[in-house]
MIFI-271197 format. One record per residue: x, y, z of N, C-alpha, C in turn; residue in one letter. Coordinates in steps of 0.1 Angstrom, whole numbers, plus 2048, in hexadecimal, padded with zeros to 3 digits. Atoms other than C-alpha are relative to their C-alpha. Example, Ala and Ser with C-alpha at 12.3 -4.5 7.8 and 13.67 -1.06 7.14 Angstrom:
2
8097F480087B7D384E80980C800a7F77F58008897F58477F880B808s
//
This chain:
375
80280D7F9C76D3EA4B8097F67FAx7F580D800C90D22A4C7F67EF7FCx80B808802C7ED00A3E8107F47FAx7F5808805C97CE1A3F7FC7FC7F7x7FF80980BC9DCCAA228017F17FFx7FA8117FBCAACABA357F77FB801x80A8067FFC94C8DA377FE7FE7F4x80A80480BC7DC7BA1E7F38097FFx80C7F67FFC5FC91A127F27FA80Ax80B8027F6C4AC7BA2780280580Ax7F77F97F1C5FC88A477FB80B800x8047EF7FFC5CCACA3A7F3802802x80E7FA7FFC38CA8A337FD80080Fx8058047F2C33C9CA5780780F809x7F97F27F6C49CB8A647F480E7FDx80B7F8804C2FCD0A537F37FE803x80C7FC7F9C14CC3A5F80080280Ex7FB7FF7F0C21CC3A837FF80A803x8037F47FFC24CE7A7F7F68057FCx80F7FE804C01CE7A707F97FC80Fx80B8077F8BF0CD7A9080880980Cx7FE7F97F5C09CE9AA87FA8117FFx8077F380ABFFD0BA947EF803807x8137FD802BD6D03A997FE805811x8037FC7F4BDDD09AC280280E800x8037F4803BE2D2BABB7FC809805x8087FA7FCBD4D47AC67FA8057F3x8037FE811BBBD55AA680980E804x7FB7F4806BCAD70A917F480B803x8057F17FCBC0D95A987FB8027F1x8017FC80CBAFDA2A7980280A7FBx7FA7F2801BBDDC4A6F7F68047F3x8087FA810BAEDDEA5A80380D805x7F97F2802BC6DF9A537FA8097F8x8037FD804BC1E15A4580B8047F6x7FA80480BBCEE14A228058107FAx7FD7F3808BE3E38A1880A7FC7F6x7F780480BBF3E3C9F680E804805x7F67F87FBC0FE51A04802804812x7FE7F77F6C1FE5DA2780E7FF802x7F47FA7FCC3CE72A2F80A7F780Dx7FC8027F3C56E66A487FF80B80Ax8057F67F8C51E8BA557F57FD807x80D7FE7FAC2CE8AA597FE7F580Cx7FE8067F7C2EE69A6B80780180Ex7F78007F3C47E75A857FA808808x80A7F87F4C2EE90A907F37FA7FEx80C8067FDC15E7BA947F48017F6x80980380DC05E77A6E7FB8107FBx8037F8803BFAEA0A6C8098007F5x7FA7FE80CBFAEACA4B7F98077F4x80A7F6808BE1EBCA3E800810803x7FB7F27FBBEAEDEA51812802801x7F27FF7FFC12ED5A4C8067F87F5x7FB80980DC18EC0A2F80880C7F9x7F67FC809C38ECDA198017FB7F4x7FA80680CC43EC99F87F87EF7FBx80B80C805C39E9F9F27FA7FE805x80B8027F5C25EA0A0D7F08067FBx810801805C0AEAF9FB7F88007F1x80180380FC06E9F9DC7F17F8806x80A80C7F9BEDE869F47FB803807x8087F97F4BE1E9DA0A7F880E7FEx80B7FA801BD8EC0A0C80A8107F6x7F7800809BE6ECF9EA7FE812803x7FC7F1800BE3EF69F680980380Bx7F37FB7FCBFDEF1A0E80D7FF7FAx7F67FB809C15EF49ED80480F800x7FE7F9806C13F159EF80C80480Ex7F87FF7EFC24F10A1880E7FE7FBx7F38057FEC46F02A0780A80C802x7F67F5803C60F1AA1080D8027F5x7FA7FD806C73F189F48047F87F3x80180780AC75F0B9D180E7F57FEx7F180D800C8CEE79C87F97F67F5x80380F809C90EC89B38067F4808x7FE80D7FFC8FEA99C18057F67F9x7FE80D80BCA3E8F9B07FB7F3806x80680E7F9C95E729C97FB80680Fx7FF8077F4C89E709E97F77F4805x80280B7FEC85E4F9F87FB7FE80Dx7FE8017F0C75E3FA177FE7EE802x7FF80E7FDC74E19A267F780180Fx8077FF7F4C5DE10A427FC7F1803x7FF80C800C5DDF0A547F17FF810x8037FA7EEC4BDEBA788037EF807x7F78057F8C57DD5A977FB7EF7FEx801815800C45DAFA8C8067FD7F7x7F180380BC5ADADA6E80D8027FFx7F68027FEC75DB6A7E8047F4808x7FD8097F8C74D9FA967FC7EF7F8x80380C808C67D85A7C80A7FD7F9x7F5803802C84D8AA6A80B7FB80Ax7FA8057F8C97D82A8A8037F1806x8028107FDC8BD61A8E8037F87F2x7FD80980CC92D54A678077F6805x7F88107FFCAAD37A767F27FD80Ax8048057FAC8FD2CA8F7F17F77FCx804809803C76D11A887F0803800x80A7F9807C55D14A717EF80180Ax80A7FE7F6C3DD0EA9180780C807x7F97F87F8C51D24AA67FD80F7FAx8037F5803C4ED3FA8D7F38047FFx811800802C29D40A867F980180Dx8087FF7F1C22D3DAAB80680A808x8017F07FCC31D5DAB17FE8077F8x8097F67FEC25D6DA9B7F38027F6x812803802C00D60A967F980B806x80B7F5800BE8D7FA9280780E7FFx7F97F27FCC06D9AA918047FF7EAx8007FA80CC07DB1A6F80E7FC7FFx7F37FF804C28DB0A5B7FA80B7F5x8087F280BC26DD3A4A80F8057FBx7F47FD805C41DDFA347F980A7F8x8067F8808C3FE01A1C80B8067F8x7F5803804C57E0AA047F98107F2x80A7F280DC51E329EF80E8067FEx7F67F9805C65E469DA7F980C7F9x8057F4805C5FE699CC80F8017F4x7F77FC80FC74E6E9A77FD8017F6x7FB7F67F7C76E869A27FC8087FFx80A7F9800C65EA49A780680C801x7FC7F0801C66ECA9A47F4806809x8067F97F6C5CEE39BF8038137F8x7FE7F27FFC52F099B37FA80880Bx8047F87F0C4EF209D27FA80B800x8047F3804C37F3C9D680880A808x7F77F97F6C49F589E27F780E800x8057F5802C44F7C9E27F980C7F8x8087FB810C3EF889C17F97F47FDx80780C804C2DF639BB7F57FF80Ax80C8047F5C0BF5C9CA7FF7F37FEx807810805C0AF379B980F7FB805x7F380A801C20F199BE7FD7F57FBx7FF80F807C24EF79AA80A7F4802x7F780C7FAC30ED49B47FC7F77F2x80180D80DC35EB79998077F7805x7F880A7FAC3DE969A58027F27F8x80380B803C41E749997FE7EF80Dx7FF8087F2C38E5B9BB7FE7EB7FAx8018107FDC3BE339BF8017FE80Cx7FA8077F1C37E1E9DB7F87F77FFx80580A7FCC2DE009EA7FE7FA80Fx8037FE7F8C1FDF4A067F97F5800x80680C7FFC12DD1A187FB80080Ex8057FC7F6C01DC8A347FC7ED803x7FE80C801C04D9EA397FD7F980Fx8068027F3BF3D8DA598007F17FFx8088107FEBF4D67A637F97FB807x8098077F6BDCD53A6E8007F4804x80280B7FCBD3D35A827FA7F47F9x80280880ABC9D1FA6380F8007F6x7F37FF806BEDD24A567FA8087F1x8057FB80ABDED3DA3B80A80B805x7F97F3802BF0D5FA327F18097F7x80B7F7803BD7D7DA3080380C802x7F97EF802BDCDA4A268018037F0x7FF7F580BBE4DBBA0B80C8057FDx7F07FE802C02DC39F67F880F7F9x8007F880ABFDDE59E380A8087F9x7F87F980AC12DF89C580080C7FDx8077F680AC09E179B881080B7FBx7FB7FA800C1BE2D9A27FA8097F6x8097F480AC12E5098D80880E803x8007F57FDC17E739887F880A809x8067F67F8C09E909A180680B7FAx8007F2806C06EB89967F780780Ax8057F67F8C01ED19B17FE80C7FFx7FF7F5801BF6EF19AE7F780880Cx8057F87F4BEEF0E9C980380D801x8007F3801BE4F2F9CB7FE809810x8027FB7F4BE5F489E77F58127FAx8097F8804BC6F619E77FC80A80Ax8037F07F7BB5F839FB80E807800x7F77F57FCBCCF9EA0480C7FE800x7F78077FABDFF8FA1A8077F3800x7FA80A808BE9F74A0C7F97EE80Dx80780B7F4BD3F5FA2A7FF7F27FEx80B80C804BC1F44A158067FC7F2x7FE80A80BBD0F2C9FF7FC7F87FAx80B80E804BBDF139E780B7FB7F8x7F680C80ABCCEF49D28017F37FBx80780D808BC8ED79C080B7FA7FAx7F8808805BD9EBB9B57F97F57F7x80580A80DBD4EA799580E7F57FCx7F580C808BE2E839947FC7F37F9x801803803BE4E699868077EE806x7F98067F6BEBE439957FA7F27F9x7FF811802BF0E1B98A8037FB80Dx7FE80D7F6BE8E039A67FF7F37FBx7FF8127FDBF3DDF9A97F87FB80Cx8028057F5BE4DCC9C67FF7F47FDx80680E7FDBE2DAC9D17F67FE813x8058027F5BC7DA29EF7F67F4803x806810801BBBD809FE8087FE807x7F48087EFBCAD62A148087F67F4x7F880A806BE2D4AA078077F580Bx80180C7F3BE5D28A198128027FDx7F0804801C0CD23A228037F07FEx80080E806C07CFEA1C7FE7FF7F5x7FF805811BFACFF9F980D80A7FDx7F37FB806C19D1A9F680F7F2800x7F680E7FFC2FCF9A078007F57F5x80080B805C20CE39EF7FE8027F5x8037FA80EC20CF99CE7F38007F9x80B80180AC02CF99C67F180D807x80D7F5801BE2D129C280880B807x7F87F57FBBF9D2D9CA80480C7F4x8027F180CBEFD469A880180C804x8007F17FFBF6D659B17F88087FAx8077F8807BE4D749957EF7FF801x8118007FCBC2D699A17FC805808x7FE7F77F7BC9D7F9BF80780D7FCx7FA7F4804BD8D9B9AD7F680B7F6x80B7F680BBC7DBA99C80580B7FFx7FB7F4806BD1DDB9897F280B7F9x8057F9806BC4DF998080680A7FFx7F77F4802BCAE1F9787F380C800x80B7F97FFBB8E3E98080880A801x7FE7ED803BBBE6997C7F780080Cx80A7F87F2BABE7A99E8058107FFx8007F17FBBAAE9E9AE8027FF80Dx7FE7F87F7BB3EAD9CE7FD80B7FFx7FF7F57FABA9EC89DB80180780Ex7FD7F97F4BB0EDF9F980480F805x7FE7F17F9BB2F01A0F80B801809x7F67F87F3BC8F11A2A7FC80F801x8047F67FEBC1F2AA3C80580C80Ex7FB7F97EFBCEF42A577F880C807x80F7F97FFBB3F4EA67804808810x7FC7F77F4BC8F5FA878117FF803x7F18017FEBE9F6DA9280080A80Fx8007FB7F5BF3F72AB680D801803x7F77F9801C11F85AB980D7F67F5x7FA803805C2CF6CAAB7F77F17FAx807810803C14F4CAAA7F58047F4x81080480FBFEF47A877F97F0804x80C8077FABDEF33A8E7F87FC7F4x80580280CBD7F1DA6D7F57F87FCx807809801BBAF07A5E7FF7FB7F0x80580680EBB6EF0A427F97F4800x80980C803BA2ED5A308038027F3x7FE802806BA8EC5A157F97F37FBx80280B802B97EA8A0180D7FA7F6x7FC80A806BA6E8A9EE7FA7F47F5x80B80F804B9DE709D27F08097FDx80F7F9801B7EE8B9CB7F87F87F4x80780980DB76E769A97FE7F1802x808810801B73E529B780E7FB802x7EF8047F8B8FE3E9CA8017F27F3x802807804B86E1F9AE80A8057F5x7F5800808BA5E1B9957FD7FA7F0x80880380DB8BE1797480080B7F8x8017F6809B92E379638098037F6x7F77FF80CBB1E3394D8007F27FBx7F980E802BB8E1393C8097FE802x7EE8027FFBD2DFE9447FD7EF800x7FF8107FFBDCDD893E80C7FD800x7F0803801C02DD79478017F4808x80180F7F6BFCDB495F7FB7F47F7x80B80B804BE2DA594E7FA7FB805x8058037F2BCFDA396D7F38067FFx8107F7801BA9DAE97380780D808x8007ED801BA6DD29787F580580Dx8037F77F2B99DD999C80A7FA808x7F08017F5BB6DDD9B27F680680Fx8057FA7F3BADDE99D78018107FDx8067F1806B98E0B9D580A80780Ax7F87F57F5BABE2B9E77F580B800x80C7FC7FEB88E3B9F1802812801x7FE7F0800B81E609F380480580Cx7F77FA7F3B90E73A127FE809804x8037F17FCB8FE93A2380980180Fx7FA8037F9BA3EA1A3C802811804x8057EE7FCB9FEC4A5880B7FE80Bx7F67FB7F5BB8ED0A6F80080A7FFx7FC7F17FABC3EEFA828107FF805x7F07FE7FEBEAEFBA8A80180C802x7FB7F37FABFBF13A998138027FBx7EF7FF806C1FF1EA8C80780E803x7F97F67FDC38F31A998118017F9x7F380480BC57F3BA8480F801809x7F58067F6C70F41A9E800806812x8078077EEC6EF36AC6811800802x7F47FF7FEC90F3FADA8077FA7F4x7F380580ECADF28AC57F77F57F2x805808805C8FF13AB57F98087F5x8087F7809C7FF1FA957F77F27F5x80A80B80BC64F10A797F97F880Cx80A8067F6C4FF04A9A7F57FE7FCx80E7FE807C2DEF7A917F87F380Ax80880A7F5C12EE3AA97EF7FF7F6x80B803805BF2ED0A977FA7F9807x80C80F7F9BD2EBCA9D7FA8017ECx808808808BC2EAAA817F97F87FEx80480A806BA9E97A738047FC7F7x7FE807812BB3E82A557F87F27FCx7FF80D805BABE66A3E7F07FE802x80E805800B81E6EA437FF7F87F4x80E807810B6DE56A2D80D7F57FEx7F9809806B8DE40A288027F580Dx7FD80A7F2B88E2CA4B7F87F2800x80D80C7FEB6CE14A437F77FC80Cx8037FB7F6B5EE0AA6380B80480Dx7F97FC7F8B76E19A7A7FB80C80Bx8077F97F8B6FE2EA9880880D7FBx8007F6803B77E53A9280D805807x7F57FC7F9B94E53AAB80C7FB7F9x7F9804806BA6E3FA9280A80D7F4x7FF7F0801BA6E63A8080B80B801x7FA7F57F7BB7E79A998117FE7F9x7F47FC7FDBDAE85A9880680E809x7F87F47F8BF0E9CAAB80F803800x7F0803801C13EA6AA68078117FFx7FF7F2800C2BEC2AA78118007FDx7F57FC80AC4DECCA9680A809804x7F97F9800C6AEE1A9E80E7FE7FEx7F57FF807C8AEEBA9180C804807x7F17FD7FACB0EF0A9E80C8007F5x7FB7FB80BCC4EFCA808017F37F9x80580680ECC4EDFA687FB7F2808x8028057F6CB6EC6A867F0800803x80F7FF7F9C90EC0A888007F4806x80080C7FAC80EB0AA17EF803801x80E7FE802C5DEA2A9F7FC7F580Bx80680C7FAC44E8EAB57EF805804x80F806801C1FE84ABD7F97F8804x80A8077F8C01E71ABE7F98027EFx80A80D80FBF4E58A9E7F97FA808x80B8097FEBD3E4DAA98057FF80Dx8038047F2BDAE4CACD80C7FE804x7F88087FBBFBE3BACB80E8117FDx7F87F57FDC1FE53AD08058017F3x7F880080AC36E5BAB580D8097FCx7F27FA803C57E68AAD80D8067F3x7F97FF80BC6EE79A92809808803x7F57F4801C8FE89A8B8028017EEx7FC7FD80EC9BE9AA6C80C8077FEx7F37F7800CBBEA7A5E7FC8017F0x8027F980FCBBEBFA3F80D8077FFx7F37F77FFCDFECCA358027FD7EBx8017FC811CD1ED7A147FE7F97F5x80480980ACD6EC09F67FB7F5808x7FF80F7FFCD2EA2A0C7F480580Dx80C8007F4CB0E9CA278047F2805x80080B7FACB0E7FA3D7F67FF80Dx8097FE7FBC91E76A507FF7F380Bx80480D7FBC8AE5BA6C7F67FF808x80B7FB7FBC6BE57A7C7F67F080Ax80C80E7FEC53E37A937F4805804x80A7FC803C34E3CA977F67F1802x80C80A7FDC15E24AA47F88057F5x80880080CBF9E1BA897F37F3803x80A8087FABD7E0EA957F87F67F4x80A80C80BBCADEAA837F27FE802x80B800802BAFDE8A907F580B804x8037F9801B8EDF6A937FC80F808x8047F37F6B8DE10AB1814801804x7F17F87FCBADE24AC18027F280Bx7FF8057F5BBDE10ADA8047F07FFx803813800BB7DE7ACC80B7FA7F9x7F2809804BDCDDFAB88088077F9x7F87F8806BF7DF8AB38067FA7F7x7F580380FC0CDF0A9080C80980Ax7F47FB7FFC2DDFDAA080C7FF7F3x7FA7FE80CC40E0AA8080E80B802x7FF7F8800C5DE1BA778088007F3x7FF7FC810C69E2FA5A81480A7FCx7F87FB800C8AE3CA4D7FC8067EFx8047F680AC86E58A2D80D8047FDx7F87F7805CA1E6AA1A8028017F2x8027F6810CA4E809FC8108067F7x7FA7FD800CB8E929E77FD80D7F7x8057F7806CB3EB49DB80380D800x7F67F47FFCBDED69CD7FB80B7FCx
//
């Protein structure tokens, strides 16, 4: 936002309140209540959030840790990165020259969401033939906001931080190697800040502490999860998993930590759970690695949200180093391409993301670009 300087401060104040009184006609702000994940792929996103029957490599550090034993092939990750923006912040940044009523009155009640993750760096061991186990070790950060104005010229939402280690381990068991279990032990420092913050007392420097809105903690959890392939019809495998999350308490009180100097309840990351079915086919005329899901995700982490909030659907296939993904997040469409030419991955993916509380009432239109590097 653009804020002249010309004039006497009486002028400016008057210009600020002007945009305060034109501001209060308004329509009210929408109230959003996202659902708050520590982690997501630009993959999983592009097919429509599944991931608990498809999750790869860092994909299931947060999800469902016995599809480590699915990675086809052991690697080290020296980074992979992703950025994710969605379309009122782009367009909010588009308006910066235009004038401080003008901006607020488009976009009064509309989310500004931004998300910002890194994985470095992590090691992938692959179960193979002679191996029935596999092991992931990761180090993850990221961040992640969620910033809403209102018709009082207040600023309201949620910034979050977190960073820690994850350790996957997964075994494959019976005969046939059918039924996979796995568990992930990590470990994780959240920052947050959550509250309103008037943009007048920000104009006028004053009661604008940050740290009375900010809070830290640090906490160890568990993961656990299955897979299962419980039928095969000539070339098509017909899979099922569940997986929980957060099994010891989403509350960030279990390790000490005072690196802020801030009170020590940050925003909880609740317990979770998450069931889907998949079908996977390895190779379809010129297309191979094909895979079609439905899921539930994210139980217990919705608050009141209707159950369709939940749902996903998505589906994946490959054209030699060329995937192409798409879907259905909560109701709304979704889209991804991928290129992998070995050391180097590159992911891009949009994807709708429902604020409020039933399917259907205010898509987040988001989208995400991802890339790695790894050998």
């Amino acid at each position: 936002m653009k804020f002249s300087n010309q004039g006497s401060p009486k002028m400016r104040f008057s210009r600020v309140i002007s945009a305060f009184a034109f501001y209060l006609g308004c329509s009210s702000a929408w109230a959003i209540e996202p659902i708050i994940r520590p982690f997501l792929s630009t993959r999983s996103v592009g097919m429509g959030g599944v991931i608990m029957t498809t999750g790869l490599y860092e994909e299931n550090f947060f999800s469902n840790p016995a599809r480590v034993t699915a990675n086809p092939e052991s690697k080290l990750t020296l980074f992979d990165l992703s950025a994710e923006t969605n379309s009122n912040t782009l367009n909010a940044i588009s308006q910066t020259n235009g004038t401080l009523a003008n901006i607020l009155n488009k976009q009064a009640g509309k989310n500004l969401h931004q998300r910002m993750q890194i994985v470095l760096p992590a090691w992938y061991l692959a179960a193979n033939d002679d191996r029935r186990f596999a092991i992931a070790f990761g180090i993850i950060a990221g961040g992640q906001s969620n910033i809403t104005l209102s018709n009082n010229f207040n600023s309201s939402g949620a910034l979050i931080a977190d960073i820690g280690p994850a350790l996957t381990f997964g075994y494959k068991v019976l005969h046939d190697e059918s039924l996979s279990i796995g568990m992930t032990l990590h470990g994780s420092y959240r920052f947050s800040v959550n509250g309103a913050v008037s943009l007048i007392d920000l104009i006028r420097g004053s009661n604008a502490n940050l740290s009375s809105l900010a809070n830290e903690g640090a906490m160890y959890n568990l993961d656990l999860g299955v897979m299962y392939r419980f039928l095969q019809l000539g070339a098509w495998e017909f899979h099922a998993g569940l997986a929980g999350q957060n099994l010891l308490g989403g509350a960030f009180n279990t390790i000490p930590v005072s690196l802020a100097k801030i009170p020590s309840s940050p925003i909880q990351q609740p317990r979770s759970a998450g069931v889907g079915v998949s079908v996977v086919r390895q190779e379809w005329g010129f297309l191979s690695d094909s895979v079609i899901a439905l899921e539930a995700s994210d139980l217990f982490n919705n608050a009141s949200g209707s159950f369709f909030r939940l749902l996903h659907l998505g589906l994946e296939t490959h054209w030699k180093s060329l995937a192409l993904r798409m879907g259905l997040n909560q109701g709304y469409w979704t889209a991804g391409l991928g290129l992998d030419v070995h050391y180097f991955t590159l992911n891009l993916a949009s994807y709708g993301e429902e604020l409020g509380l039933n399917a259907g009432q205010q898509e987040d239109r988001r989208y995400t670009l991802g890339m790695g590097i790894h050998f």
